[in-house]
N, C-alpha and C positions, 0 to 999 in steps of 0.2 A: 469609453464605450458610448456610442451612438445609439439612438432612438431607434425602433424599427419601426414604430411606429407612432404619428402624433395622440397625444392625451383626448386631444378636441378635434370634433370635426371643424374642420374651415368653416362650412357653413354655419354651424352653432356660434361661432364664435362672430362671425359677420352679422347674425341675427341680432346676437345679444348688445352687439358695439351698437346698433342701426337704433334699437329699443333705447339706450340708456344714453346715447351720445358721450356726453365729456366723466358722466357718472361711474361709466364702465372703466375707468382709468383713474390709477394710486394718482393723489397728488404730486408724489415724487416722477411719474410719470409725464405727467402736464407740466411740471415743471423743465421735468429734460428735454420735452419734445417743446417749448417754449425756447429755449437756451439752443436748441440747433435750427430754433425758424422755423419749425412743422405747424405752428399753430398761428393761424392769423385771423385778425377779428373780421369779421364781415359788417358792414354798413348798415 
């Protein structure tokens, strides 16, 4: 059974990533998105 609709709005959820940066995201997450190349360090 599919969603009819999302839990969070898009926007709450862009706001809160924007506030907390890498905080907003499970370790297991930072690490998956490491291991496919999404995360790169900046100079």
């Amino acid at each position: 059974m599919e969603k009819q609709k999302p839990h969070y709005s898009l926007s709450d959820v862009q706001r809160i990533v924007k506030e907390r940066g890498v905080n907003a995201f499970t370790a297991t997450a930072l690490t998956g998105a490491a291991a496919w190349g999404y995360l790169v360090s900046k100079p």
